[in-house]
N, C-alpha and C positions, 0 to 999 in steps of 0.2 A: 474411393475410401481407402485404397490398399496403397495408394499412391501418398496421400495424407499421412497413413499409419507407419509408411517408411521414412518421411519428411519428418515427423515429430521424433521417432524413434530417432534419426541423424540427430536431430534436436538435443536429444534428450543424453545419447552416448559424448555428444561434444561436451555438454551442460558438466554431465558426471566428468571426462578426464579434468575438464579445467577447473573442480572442484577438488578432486583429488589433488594436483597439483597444490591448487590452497594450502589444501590440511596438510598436505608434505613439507611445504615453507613453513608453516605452523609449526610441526611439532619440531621442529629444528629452530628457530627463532625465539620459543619460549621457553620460562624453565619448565624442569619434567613436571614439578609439583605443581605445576597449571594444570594437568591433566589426571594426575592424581588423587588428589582432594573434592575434585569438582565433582562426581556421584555424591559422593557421601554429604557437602553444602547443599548441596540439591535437594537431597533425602530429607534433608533434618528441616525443611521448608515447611513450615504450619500451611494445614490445608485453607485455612482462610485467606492466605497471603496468596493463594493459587488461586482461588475463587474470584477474588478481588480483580488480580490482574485480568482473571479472563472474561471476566465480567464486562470489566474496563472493554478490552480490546472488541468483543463482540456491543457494545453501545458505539464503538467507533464504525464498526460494519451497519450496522443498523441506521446509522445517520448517514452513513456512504446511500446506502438504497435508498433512505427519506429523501435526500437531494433529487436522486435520479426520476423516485415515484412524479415529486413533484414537474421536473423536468418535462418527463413522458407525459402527464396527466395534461400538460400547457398545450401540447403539441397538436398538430390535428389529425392524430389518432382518431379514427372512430371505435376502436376498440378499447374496453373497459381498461384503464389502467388503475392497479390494484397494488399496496406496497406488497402481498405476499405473491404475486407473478412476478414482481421485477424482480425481490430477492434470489429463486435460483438461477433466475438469469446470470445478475452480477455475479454471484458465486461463481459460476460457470466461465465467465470471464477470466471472474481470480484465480481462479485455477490453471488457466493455461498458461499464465501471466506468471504463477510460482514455477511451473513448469517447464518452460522453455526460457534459452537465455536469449530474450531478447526487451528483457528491459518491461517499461511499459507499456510498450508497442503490440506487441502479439498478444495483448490480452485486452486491450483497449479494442484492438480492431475486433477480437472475437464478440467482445461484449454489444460493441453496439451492433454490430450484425444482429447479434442474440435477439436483440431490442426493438429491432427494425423490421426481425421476419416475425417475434411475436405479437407485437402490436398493431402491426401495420403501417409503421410508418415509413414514410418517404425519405431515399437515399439522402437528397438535399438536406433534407430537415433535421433526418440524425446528424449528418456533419454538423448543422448550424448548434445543435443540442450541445453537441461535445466539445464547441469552441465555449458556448458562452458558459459550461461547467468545470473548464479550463480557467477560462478567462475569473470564473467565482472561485476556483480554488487560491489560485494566486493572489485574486484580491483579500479572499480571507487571510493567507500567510505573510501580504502586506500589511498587513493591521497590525500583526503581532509582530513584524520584524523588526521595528524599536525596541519592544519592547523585550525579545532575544536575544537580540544585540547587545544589550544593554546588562542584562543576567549572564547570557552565554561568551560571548566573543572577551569581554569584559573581564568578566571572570578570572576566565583564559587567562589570559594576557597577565593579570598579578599574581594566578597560578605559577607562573613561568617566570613571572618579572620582569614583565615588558616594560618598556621606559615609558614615562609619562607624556611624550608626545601621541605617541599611537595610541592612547589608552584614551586622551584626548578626543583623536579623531575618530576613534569604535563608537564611540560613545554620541556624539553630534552629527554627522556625515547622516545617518540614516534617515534623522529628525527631519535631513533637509530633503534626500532625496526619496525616502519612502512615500510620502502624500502626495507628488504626482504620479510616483506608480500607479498606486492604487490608483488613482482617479482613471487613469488612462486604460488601466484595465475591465473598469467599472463601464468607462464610455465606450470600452470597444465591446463590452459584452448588451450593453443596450442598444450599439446598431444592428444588435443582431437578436432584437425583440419583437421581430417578426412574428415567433412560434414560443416563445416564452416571456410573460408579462415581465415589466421592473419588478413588480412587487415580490412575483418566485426567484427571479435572479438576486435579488437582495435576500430572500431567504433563505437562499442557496448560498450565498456569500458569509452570511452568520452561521448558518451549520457549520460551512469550514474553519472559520475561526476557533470554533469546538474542537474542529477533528485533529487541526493543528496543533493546537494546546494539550490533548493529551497524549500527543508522543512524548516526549518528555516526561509529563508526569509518572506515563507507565516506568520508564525506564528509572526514576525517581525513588519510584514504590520498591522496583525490584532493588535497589541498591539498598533502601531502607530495611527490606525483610531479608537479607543476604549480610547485614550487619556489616556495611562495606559504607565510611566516614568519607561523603565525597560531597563537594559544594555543588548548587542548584546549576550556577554556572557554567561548569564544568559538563555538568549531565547535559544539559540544552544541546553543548557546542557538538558532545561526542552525539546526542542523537543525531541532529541535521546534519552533519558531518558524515557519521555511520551513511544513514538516508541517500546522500546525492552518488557517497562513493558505489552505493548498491544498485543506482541505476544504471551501471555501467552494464552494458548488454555482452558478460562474459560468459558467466555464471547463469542457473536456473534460481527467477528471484534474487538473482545479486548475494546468492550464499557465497559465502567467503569474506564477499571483497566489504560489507557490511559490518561484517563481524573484524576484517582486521582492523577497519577504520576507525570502530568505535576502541577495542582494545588498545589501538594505536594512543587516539587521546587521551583516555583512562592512564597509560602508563605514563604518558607524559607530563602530564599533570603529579606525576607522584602517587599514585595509585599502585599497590602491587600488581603484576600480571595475576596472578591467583587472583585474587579480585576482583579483575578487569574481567576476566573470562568468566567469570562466575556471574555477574549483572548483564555481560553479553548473552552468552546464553540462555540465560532464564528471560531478558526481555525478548532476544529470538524466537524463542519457543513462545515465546504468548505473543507474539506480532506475525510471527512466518506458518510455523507450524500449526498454530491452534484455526488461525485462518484455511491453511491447506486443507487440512481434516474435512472442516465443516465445507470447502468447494469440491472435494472430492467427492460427498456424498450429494451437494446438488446435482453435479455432474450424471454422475449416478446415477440419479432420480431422474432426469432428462432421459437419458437413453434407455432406461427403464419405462417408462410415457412411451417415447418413441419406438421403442419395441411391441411394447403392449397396443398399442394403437396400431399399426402395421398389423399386429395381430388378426385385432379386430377385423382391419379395411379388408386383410385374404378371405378371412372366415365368410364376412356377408357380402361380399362382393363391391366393400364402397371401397374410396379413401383416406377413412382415416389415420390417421397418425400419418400422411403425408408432409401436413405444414409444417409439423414439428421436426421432421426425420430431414426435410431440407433445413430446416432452420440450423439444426446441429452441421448437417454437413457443410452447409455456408461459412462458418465461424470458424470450421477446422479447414474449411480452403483459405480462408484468411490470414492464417498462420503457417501455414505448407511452405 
């Protein structure tokens, strides 16, 4: 454990200098009044307009676990799978996953470990679990990639006043090539319906298309209660844009390079930087942050279990809180 504790803590002092670095290029790259102004927009934010969003972002988490519950419930678990065990699992996940920069890799692998020692299920099978809710994410973001392309990229483009060839080809190219994605996606996640029916994998596949559809709108909402005049378009391109540039495994959770990506668009499009930074942040904080919080105290809440159960096992001579106490420590060799 004291070996983990120093592997995350490396973790963690890398995560923070190349985050600093960020906000050094930051406050040299914008004007000052980006920085300035932005407490007091923030302040003057109606608490409903905060409710709404975090509302939003927590039914996104919420469908995250519905997927998985159903996932795990297919699987041949003999143990009860229930949506409020999986939840501080997945939290737990997400949390390592904000916390370390490595993308969505060290927090995917914490996760399904988490998954795999609480349930009982079999190494094989988690892998096979986590292709075909791979495989359902993507097909869900296939469904709607016309139709973002079409809003977003589009947009873009007579934002900027791209020539009408390209605007042409944004526009059709997708129509052609997105329907066998999907399909191919669809069929590679049914040869692997060994341990999960068509029937979950297709309902796995329409959650995502949910869960895909309201990034943007979150980011939509915040621009609308920030009093920031910016087309649907535009938001679309800067979310998924923001989104791929933050998986870059530099940063803890892709802070920085998320936030400059989406700023980047925003300003590009005509947008003031003050603006820009003001609908980054506020959709930051209800996408990164409000998520952190609520994994921090699953977290929490695990090693809390796991302590009080160890408790237990000294006191009357059994062991419990052992499954749990490997369970965590599995997750965090995962990430070491």
């Amino acid at each position: 454990m004291k070996a983990t504790a120093r592997s995350l803590g490396r973790r963690l002092a890398g995560g923070t200098l190349a985050l600093g670095a960020v906000g050094l290029i930051a406050s040299f790259a914008l004007p000052a009044e980006t920085f300035t102004t932005l407490p007091s927009r923030l302040a003057a934010l109606p608490w409903y307009a905060v409710l709404l969003l975090l509302l939003m972002q927590s039914a996104s988490l919420a469908l995250l676990v519905t997927q998985w519950t159903a996932l795990l419930g297919s699987s041949d678990s003999d143990a009860r799978v229930s949506w409020c065990a999986v939840l501080p699992r997945y939290l737990a996940g997400n949390f390592v996953e904000a916390v370390t920069p490595s993308a969505k890799l060290g927090g995917e692998a914490a996760r399904l470990t988490l998954f795999a020692r609480g349930f009982g299920v079999k190494t094989s099978t988690i892998g096979i679990l986590a292709a075909v809710h791979a495989a359902c994410m993507l097909a869900g973001l296939a469904v709607l990639l016309p139709l973002a392309v079409r809003l977003g990229a589009v947009g873009y483009l007579q934002q900027l006043g791209g020539p009408a060839p390209a605007d042409s080809a944004v526009r059709w190219i997708p129509l052609l090539a997105v329907p066998p994605a999907a399909i191919a996606l669809l069929r590679h996640a049914a040869r692997r319906m060994r341990v999960a029916s068509p029937a979950v994998a297709f309902g796995v596949a329409a959650l995502a298309v949910v869960i895909w559809a309201l990034y943007p709108v979150k980011v939509a909402l915040a621009a609308e209660f920030l009093g920031v005049t910016v087309s649907f378009g535009v938001v679309v391109t800067a979310t998924f844009g923001a989104y791929l540039v933050g998986l870059l495994p530099i940063t803890p959770g892709g802070l920085g390079g998320y936030e400059a990506g989406m700023v980047a668009v925003f300003v590009s499009a005509g947008v003031s930087p003050a603006d820009a930074a003001a609908v980054t942040v506020l959709a930051r904080a209800v996408s990164f942050w409000w998520p952190l919080a609520l994994s921090a105290l699953a977290a929490v809440g695990l090693l809390g279990r796991t302590a009080g159960g160890s408790a237990v096992g000294n006191r009357f001579g059994t062991r419990a809180g052992d499954s749990r106490h490997a369970e965590i420590a599995s997750a965090s060799r995962e990430v070491a």
